[in-house]
C-alpha positions in Angstrom: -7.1 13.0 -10.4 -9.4 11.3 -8.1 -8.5 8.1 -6.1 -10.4 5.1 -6.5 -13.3 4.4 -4.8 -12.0 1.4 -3.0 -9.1 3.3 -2.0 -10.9 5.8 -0.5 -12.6 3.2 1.6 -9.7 1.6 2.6 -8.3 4.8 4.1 -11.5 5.5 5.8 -11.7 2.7 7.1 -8.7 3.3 9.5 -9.7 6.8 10.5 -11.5 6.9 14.3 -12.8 10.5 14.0 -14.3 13.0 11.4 -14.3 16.7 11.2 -16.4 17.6 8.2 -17.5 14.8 5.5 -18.1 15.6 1.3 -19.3 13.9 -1.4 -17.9 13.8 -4.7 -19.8 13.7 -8.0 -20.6 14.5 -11.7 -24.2 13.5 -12.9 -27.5 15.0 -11.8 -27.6 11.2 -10.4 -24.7 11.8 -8.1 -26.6 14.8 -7.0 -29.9 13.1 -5.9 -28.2 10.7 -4.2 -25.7 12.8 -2.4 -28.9 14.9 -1.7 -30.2 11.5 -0.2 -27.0 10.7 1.8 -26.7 14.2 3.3 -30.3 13.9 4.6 -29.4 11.9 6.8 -28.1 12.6 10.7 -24.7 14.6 10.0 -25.0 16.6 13.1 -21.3 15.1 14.5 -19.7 17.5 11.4 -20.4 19.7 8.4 -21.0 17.5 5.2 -21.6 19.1 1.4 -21.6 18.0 -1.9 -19.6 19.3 -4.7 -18.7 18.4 -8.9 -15.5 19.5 -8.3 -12.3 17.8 -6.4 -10.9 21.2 -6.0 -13.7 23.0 -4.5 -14.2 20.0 -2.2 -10.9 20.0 -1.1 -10.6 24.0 -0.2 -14.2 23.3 1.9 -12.6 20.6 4.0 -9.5 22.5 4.5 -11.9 25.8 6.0 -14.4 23.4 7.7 -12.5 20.7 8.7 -11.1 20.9 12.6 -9.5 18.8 15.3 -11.2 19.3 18.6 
């Protein structure tokens, strides 16, 4: 099950560095914004959208690196 979104943001908010970035949603609204969000200057790491938890998860884990 998904966390909370305030969870979430309490956890990113103590991270200093990020290797690859998603976004998480269900409606056709969730994918216009997303597709709003990810225009935007994510050159520092890979970022995607995806409806599912699961597939999100398995792109971080094969995009997602420590320099």
């Amino acid at each position: 099950m998904s966390q909370p979104l305030g969870l979430i943001q309490d956890q990113i908010g103590n991270v200093t560095a990020v290797a690859a970035r998603t976004l998480l949603g269900q409606t056709p609204v969730d994918r216009i914004l997303a597709h709003f969000i990810l225009g935007g200057d994510f050159k520092s790491c890979p970022a995607r959208y995806f409806n599912s938890e699961a597939g999100a998860v398995n792109w971080l884990q094969e995009h997602a690196y420590v320099h």
